[in-house]
C-alpha positions in Angstrom: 16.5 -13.7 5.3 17.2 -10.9 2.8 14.2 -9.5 0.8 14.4 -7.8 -2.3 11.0 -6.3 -3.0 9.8 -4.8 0.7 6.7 -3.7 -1.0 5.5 -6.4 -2.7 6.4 -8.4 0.7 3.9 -5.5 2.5 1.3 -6.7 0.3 1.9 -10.0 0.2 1.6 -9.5 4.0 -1.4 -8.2 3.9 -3.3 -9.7 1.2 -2.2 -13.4 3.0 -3.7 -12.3 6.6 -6.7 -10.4 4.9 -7.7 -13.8 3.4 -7.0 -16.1 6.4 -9.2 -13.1 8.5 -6.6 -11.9 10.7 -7.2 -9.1 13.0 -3.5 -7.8 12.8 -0.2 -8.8 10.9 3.0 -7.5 11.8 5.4 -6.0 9.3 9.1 -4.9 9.4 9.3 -1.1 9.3 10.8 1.7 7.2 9.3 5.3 5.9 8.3 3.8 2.6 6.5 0.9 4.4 4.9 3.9 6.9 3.8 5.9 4.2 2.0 3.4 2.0 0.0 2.2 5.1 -1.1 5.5 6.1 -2.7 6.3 2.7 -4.4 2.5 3.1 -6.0 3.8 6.5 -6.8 7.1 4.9 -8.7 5.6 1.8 -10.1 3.4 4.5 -8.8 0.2 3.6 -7.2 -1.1 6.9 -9.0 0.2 10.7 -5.4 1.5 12.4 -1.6 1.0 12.3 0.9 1.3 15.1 4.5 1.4 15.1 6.4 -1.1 18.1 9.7 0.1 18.5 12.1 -3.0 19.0 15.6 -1.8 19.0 16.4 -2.7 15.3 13.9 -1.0 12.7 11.0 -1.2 14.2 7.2 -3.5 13.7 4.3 -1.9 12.0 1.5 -3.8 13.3 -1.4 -3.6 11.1 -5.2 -4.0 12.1 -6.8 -5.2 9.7 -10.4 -4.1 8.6 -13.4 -6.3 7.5 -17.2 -5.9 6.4 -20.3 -7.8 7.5 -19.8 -11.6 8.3 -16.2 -11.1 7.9 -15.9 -9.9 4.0 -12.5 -8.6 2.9 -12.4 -4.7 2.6 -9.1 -5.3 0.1 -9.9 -7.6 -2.7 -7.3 -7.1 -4.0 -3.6 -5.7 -4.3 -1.1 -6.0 -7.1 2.6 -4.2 -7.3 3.2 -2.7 -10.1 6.3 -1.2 -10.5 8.9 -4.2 -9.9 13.0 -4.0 -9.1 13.5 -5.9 -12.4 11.2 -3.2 -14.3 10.0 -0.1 -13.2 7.0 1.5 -14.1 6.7 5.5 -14.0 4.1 8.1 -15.6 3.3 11.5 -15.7 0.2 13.3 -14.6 -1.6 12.4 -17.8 -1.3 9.3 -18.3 -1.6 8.4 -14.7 -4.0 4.8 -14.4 -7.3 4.5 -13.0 -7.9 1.5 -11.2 -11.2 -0.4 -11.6 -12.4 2.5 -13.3 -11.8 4.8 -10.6 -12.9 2.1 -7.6 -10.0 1.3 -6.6 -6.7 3.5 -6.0 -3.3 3.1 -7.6 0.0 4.2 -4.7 2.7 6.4 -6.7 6.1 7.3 -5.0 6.6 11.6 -6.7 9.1 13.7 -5.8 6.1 15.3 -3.5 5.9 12.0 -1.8 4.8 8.6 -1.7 0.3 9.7 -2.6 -2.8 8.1 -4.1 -3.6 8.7 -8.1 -5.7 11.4 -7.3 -3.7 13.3 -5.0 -1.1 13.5 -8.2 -3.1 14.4 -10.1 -4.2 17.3 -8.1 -0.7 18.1 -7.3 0.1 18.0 -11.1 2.6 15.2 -10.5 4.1 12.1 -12.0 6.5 9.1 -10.5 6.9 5.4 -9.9 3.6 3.5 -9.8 3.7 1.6 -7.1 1.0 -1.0 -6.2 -2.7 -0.6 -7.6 -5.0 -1.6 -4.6 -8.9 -2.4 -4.8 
């Protein structure tokens, strides 16, 4: 099975085993993929990530993170920035999600980083996924 959009299959990953309280789901690997789940365990959104080497490209095996009585820490994740139409901005224009709650994922030429990290950096790019 060929997919198109390997981000908006991350999330749908995700958001799918976050709802049916998974500990872990398993994810096909590449850098992009790496990245984007490293800054989801930074902002504390997921508990820990590992990479299983398999021969081919590799499994990123996600654990999955939850609150008291099982609540979802991620309540939500959209993509933003689609094949069919891409989504970019600059540094001042950059979005704020949920009024700053929640973080929005841009790929820059510094990187794939968080809203506020560009905006530190002085940076614009690709949105990528808004995540609360």
């Amino acid at each position: 099975m060929h997919i198109t959009d390997t981000i908006a299959d991350l999330l749908t990953r995700i958001r799918n085993a976050s709802s049916a309280k998974h500990d872990t789901v398993d994810i096909p690997a590449s850098n992009m993929k790496k990245s984007i789940v490293q800054i989801l365990l930074d902002e504390g959104y997921i508990k820990a990530y590992t990479v299983i080497e398999d021969g081919k490209q590799g499994i990123i095996r996600v654990t999955l993170k939850y609150g008291p009585n099982k609540s979802q820490i991620i309540t939500g994740l959209r993509r933003v920035s689609k094949p069919g139409l891409r989504i970019y901005t600059n540094c001042e224009d950059m979005p704020k999600v949920m009024k700053g709650l929640g973080i929005a994922i841009l790929s820059t030429s510094k990187g794939i980083m968080t809203d506020k990290n560009a905006r530190k950096e002085n940076v614009g790019g690709e949105v990528l996924a808004f995540i609360w």
